[in-house]
mmCIF file of the N, C-alpha and C atoms, coordinates in Angstrom:
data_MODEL
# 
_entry.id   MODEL 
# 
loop_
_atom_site.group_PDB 
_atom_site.id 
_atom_site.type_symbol 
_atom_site.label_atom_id 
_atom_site.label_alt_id 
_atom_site.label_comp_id 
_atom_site.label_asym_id 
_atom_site.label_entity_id 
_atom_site.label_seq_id 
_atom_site.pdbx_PDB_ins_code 
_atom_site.Cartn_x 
_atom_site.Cartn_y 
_atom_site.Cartn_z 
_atom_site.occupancy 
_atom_site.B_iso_or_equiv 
_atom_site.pdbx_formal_charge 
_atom_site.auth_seq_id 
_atom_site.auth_comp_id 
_atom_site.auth_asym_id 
_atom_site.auth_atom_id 
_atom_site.pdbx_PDB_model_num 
ATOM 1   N N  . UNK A 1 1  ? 96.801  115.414 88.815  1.00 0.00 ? 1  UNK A N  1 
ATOM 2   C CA . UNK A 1 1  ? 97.701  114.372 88.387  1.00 0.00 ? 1  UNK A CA 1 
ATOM 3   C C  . UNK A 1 1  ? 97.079  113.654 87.187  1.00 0.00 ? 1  UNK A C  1 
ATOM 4   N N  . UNK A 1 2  ? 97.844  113.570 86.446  1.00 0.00 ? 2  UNK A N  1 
ATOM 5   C CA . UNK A 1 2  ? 97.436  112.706 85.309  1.00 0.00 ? 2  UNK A CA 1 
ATOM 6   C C  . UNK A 1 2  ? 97.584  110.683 85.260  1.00 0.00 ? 2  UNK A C  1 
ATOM 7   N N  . UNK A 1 3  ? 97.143  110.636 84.395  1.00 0.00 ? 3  UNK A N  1 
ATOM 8   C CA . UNK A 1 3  ? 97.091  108.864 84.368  1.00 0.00 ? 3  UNK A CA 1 
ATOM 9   C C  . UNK A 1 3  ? 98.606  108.739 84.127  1.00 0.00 ? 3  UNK A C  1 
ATOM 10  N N  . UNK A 1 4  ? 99.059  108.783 83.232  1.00 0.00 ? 4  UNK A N  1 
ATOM 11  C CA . UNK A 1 4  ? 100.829 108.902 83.006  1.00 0.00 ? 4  UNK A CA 1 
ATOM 12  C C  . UNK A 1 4  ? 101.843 108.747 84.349  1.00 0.00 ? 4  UNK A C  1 
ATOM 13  N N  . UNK A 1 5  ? 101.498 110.211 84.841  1.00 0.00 ? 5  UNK A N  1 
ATOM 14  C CA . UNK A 1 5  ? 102.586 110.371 85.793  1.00 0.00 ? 5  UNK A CA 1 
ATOM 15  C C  . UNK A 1 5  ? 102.040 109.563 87.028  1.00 0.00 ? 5  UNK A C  1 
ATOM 16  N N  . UNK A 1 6  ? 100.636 109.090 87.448  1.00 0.00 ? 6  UNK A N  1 
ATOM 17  C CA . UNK A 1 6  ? 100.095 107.985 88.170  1.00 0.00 ? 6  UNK A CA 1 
ATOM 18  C C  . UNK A 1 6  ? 101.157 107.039 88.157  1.00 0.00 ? 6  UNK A C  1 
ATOM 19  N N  . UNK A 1 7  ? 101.106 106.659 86.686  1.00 0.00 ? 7  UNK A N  1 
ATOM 20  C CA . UNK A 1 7  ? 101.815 105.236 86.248  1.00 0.00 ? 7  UNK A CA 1 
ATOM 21  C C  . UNK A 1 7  ? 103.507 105.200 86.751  1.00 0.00 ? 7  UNK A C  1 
ATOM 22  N N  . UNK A 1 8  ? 103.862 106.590 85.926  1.00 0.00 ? 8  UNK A N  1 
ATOM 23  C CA . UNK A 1 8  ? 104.821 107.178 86.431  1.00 0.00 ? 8  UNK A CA 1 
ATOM 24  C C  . UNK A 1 8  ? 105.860 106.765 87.992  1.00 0.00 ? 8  UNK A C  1 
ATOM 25  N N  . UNK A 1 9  ? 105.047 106.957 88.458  1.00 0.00 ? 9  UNK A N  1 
ATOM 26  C CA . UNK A 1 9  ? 105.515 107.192 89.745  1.00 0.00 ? 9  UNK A CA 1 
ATOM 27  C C  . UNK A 1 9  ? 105.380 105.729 90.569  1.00 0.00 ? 9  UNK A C  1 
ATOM 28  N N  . UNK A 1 10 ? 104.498 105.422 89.768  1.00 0.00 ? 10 UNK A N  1 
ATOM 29  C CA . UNK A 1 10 ? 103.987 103.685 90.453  1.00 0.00 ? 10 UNK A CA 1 
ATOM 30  C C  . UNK A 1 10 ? 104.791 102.613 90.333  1.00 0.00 ? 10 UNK A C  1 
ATOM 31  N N  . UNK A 1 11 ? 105.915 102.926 89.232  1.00 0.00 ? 11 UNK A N  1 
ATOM 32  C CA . UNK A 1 11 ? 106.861 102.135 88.789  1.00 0.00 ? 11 UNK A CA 1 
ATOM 33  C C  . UNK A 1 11 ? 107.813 102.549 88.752  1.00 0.00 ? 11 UNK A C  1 
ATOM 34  N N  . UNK A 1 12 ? 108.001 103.953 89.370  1.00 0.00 ? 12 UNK A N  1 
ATOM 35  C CA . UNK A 1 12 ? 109.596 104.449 90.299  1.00 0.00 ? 12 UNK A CA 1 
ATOM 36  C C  . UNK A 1 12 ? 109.503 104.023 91.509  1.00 0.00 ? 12 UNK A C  1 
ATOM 37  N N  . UNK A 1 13 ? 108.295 103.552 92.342  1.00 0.00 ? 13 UNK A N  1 
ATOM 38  C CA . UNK A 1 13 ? 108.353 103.382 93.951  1.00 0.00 ? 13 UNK A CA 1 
ATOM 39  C C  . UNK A 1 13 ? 108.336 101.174 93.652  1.00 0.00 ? 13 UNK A C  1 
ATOM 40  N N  . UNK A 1 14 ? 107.648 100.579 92.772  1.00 0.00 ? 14 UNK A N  1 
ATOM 41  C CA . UNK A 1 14 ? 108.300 99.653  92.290  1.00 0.00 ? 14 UNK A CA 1 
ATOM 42  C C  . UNK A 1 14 ? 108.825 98.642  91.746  1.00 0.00 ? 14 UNK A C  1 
ATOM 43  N N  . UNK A 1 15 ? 109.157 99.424  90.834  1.00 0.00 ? 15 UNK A N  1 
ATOM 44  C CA . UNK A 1 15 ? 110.650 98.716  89.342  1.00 0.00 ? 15 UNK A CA 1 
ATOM 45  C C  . UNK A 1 15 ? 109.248 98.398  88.513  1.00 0.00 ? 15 UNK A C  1 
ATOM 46  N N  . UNK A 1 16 ? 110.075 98.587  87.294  1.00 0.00 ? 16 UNK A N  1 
ATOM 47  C CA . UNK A 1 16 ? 109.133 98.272  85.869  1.00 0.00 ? 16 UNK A CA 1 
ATOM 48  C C  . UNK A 1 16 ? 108.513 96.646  85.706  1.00 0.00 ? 16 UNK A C  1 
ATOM 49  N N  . UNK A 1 17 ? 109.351 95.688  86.611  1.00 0.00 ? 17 UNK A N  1 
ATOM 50  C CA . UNK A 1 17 ? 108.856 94.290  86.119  1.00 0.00 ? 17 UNK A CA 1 
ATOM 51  C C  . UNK A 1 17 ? 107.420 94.453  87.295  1.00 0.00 ? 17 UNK A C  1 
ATOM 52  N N  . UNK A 1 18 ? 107.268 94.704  88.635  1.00 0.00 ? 18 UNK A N  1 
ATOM 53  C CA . UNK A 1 18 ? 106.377 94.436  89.307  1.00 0.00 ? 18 UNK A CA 1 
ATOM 54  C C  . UNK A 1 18 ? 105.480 95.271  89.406  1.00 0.00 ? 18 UNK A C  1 
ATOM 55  N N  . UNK A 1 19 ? 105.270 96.696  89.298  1.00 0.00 ? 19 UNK A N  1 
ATOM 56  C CA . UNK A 1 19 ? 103.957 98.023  89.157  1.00 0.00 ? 19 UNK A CA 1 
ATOM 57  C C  . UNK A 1 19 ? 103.217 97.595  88.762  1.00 0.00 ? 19 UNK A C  1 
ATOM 58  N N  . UNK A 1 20 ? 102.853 97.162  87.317  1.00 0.00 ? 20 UNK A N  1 
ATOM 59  C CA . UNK A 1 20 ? 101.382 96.612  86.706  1.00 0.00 ? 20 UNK A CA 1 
ATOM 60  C C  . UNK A 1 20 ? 100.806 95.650  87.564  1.00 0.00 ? 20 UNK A C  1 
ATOM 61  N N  . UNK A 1 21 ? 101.878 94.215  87.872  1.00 0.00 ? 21 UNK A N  1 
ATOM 62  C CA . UNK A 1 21 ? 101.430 93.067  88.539  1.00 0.00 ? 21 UNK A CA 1 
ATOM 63  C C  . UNK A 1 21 ? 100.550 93.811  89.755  1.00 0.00 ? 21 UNK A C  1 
ATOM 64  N N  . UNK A 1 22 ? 101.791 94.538  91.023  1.00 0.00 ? 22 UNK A N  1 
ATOM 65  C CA . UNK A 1 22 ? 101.006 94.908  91.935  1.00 0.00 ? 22 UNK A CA 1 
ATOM 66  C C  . UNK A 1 22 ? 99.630  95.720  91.477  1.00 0.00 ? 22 UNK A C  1 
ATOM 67  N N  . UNK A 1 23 ? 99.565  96.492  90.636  1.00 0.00 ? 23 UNK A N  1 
ATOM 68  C CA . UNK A 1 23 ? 98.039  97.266  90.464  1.00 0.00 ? 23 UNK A CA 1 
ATOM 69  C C  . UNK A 1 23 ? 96.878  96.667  90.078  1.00 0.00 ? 23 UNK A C  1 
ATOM 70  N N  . UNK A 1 24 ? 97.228  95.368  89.364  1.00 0.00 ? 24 UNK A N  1 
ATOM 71  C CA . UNK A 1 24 ? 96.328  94.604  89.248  1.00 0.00 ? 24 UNK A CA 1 
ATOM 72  C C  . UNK A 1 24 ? 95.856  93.720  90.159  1.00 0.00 ? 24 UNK A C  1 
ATOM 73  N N  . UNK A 1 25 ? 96.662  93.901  91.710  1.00 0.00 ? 25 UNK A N  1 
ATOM 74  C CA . UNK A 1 25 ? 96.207  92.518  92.354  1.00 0.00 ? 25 UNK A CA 1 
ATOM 75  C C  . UNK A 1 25 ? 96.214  92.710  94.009  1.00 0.00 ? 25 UNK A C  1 
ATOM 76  N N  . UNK A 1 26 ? 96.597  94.479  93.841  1.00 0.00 ? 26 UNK A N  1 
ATOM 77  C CA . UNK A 1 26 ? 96.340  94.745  95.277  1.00 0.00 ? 26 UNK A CA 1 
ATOM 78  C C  . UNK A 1 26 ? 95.308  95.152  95.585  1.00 0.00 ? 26 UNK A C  1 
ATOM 79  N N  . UNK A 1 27 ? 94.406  94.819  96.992  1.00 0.00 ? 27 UNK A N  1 
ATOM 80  C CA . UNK A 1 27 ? 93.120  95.222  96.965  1.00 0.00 ? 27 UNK A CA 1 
ATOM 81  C C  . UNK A 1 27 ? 93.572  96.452  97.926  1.00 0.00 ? 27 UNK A C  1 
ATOM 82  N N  . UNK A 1 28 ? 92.870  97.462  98.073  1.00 0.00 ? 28 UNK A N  1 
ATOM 83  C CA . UNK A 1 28 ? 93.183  98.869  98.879  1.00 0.00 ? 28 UNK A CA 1 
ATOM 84  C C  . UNK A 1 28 ? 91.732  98.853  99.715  1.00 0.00 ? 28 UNK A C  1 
ATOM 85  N N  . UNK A 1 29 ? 91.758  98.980  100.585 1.00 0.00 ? 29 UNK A N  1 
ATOM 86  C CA . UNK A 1 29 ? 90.206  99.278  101.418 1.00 0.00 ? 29 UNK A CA 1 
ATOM 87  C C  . UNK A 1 29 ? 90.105  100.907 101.146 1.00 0.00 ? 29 UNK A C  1 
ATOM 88  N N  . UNK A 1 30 ? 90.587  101.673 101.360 1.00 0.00 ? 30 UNK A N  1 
ATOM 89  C CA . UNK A 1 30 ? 90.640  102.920 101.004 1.00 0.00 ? 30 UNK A CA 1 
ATOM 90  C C  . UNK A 1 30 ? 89.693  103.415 99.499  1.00 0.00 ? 30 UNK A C  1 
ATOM 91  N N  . UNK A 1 31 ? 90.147  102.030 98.811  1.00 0.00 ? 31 UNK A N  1 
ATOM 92  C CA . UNK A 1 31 ? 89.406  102.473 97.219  1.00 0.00 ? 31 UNK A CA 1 
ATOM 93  C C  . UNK A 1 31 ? 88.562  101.731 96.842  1.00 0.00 ? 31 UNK A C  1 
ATOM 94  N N  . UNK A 1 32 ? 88.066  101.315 97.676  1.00 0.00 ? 32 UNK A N  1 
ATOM 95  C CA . UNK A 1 32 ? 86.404  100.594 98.117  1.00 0.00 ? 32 UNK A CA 1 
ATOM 96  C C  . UNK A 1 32 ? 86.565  99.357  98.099  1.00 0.00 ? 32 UNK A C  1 
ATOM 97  N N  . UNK A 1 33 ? 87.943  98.873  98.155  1.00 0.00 ? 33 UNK A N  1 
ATOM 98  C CA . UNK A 1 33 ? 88.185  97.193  97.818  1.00 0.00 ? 33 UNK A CA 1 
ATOM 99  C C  . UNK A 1 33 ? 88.348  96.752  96.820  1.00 0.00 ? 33 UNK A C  1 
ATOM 100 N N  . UNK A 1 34 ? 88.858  97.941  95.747  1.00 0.00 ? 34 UNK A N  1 
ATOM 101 C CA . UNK A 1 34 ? 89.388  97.270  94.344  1.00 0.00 ? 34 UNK A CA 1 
ATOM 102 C C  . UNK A 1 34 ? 90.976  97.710  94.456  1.00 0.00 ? 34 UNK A C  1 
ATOM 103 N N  . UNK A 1 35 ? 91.128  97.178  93.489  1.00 0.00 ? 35 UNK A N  1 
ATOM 104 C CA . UNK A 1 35 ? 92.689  97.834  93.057  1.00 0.00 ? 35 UNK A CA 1 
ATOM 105 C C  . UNK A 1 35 ? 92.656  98.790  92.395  1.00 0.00 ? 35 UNK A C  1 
ATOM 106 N N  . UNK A 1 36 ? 93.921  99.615  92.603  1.00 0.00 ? 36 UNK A N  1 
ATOM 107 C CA . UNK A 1 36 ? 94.536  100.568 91.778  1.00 0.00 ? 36 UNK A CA 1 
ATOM 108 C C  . UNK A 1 36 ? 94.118  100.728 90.148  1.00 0.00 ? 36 UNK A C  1 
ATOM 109 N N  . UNK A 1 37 ? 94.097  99.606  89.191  1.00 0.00 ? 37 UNK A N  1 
ATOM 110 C CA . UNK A 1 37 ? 93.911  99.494  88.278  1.00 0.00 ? 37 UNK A CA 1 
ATOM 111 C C  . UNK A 1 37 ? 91.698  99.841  88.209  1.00 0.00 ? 37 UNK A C  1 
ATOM 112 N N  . UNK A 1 38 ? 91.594  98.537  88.488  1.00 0.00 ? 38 UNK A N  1 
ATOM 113 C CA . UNK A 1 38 ? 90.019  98.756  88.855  1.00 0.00 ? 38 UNK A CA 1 
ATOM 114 C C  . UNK A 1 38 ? 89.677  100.251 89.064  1.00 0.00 ? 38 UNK A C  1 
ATOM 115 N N  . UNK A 1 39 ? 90.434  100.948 90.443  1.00 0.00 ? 39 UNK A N  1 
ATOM 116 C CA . UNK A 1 39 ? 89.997  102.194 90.273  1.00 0.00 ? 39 UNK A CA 1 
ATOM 117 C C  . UNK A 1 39 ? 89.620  103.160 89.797  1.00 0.00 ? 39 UNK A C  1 
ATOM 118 N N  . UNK A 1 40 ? 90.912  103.256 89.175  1.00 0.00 ? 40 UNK A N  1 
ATOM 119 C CA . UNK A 1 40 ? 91.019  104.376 87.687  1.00 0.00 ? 40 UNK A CA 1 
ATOM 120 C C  . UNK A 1 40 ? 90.331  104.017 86.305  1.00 0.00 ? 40 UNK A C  1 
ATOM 121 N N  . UNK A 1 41 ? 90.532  102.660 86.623  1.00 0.00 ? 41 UNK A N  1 
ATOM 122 C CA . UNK A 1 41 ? 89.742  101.939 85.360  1.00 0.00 ? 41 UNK A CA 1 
ATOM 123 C C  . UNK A 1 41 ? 88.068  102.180 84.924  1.00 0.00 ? 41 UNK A C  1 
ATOM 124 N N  . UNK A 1 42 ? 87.669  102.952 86.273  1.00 0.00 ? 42 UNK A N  1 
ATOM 125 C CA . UNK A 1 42 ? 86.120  103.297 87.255  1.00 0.00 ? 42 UNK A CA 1 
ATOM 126 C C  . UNK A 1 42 ? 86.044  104.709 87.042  1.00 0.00 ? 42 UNK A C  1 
ATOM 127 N N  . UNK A 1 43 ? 86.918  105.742 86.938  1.00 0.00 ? 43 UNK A N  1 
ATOM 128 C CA . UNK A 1 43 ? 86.912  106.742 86.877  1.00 0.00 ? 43 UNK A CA 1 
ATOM 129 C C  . UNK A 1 43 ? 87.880  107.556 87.815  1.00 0.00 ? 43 UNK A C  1 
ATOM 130 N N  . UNK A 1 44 ? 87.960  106.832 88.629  1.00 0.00 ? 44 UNK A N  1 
ATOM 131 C CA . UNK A 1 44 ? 88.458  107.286 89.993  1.00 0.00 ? 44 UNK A CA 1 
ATOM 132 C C  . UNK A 1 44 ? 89.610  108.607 89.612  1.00 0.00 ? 44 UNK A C  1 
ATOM 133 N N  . UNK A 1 45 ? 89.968  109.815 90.221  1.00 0.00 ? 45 UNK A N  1 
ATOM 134 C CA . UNK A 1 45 ? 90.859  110.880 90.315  1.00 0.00 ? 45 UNK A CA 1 
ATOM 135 C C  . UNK A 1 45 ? 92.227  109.672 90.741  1.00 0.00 ? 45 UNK A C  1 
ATOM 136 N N  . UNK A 1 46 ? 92.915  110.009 89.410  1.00 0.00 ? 46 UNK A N  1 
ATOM 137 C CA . UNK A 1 46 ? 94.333  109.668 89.650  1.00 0.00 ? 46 UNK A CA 1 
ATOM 138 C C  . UNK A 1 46 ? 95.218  109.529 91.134  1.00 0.00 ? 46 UNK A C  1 
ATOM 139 N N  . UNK A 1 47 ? 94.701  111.217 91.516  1.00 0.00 ? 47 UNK A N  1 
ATOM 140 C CA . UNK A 1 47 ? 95.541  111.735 92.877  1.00 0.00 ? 47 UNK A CA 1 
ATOM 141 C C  . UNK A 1 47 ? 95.209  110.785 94.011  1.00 0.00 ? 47 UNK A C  1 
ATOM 142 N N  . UNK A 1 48 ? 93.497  109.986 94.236  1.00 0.00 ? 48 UNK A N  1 
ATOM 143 C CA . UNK A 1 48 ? 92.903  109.645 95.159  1.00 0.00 ? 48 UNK A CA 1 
ATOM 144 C C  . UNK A 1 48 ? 93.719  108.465 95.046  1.00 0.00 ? 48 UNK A C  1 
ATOM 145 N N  . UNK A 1 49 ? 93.547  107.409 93.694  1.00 0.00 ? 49 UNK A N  1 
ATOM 146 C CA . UNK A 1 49 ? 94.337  106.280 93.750  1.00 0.00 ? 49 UNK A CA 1 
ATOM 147 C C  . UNK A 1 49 ? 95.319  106.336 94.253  1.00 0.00 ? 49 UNK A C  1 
ATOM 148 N N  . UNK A 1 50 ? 96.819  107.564 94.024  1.00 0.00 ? 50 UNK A N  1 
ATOM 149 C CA . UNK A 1 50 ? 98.119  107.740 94.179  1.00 0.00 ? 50 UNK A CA 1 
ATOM 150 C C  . UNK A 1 50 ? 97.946  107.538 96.084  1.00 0.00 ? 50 UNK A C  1 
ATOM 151 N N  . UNK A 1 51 ? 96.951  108.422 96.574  1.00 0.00 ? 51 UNK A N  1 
ATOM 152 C CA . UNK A 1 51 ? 97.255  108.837 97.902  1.00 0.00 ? 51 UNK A CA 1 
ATOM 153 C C  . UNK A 1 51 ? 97.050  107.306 98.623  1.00 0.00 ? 51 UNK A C  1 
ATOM 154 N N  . UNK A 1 52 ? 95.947  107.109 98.262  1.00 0.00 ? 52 UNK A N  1 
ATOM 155 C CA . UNK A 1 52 ? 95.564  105.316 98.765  1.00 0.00 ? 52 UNK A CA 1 
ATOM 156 C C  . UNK A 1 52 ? 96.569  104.476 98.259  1.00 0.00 ? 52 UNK A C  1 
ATOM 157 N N  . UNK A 1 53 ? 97.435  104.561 97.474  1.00 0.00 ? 53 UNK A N  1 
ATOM 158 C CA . UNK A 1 53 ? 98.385  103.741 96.822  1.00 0.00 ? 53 UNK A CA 1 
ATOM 159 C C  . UNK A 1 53 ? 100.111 104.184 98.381  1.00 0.00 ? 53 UNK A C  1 
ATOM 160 N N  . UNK A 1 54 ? 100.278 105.340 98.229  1.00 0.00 ? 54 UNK A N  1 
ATOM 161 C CA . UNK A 1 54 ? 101.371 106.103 99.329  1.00 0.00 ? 54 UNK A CA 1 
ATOM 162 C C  . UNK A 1 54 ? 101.263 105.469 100.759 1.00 0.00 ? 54 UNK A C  1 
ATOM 163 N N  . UNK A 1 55 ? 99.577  105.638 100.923 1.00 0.00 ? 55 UNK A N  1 
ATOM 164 C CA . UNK A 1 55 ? 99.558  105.188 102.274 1.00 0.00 ? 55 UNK A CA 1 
ATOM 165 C C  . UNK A 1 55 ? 99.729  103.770 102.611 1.00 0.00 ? 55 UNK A C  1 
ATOM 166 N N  . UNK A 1 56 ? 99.505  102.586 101.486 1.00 0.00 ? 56 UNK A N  1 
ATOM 167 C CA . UNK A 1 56 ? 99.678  101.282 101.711 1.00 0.00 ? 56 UNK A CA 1 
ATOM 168 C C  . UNK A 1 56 ? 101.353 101.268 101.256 1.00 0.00 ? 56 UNK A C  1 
ATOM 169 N N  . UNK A 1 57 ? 102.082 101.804 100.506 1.00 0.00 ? 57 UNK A N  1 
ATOM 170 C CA . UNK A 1 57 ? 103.187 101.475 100.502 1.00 0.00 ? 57 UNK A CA 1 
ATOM 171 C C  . UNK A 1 57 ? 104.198 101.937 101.557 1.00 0.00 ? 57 UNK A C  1 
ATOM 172 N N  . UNK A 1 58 ? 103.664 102.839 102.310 1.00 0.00 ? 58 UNK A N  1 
ATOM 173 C CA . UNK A 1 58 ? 104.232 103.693 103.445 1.00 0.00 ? 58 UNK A CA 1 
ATOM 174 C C  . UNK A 1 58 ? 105.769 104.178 103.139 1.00 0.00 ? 58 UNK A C  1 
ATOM 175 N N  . UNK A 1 59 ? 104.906 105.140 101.583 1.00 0.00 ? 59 UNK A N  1 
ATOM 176 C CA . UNK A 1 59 ? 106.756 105.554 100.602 1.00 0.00 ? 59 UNK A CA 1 
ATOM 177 C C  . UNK A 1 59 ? 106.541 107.196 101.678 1.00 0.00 ? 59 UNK A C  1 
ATOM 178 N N  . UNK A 1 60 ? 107.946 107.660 101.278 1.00 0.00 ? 60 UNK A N  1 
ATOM 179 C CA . UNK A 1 60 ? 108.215 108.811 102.400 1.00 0.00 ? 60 UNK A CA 1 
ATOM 180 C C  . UNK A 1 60 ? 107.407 109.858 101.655 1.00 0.00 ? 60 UNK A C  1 
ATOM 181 N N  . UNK A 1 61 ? 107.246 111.157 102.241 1.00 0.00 ? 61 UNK A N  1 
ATOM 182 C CA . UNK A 1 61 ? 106.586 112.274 102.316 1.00 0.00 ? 61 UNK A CA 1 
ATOM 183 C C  . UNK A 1 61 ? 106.835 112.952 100.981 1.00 0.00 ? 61 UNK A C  1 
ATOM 184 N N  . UNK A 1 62 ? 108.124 113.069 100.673 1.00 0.00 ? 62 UNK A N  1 
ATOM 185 C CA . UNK A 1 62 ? 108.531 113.927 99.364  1.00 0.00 ? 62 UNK A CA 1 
ATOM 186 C C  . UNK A 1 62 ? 107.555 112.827 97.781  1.00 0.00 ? 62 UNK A C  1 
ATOM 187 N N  . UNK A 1 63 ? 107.486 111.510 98.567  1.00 0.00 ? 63 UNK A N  1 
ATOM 188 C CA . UNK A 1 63 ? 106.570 111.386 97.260  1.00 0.00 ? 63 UNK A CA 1 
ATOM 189 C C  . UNK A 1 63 ? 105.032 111.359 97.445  1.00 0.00 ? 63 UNK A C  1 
ATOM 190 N N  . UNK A 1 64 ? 104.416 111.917 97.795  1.00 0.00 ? 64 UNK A N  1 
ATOM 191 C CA . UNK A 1 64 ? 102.842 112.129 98.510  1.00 0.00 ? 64 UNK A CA 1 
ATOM 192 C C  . UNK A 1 64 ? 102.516 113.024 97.179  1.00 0.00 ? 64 UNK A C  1 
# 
């Protein structure tokens, strides 16, 4: 997965005004206690953020 379609998808599950806000300000235990942003911002694999991102939003299966 790329950074793009990360973003992508982060702001189809939700809406263009709130994705950034939430990535900047949700903490994930999964991603050591930073956010989404922090993560990737770290290096982190896109996919790992996405999956830790799926499981806190508890979006359905077809988007995993």
């Amino acid at each position: 997965m790329r950074y793009t379609e990360f973003w992508d998808r982060l702001e189809q599950a939700l809406g263009p005004v709130y994705y950034k806000v939430w990535a900047d300000q949700q903490v994930i235990g999964e991603l050591d206690g930073r956010t989404p942003k922090q993560a990737l911002d770290a290096g982190e694999d896109p996919r790992r953020v996405w999956r830790a991102v799926w499981a806190v939003l508890e979006l359905p299966d077809r988007d995993r």
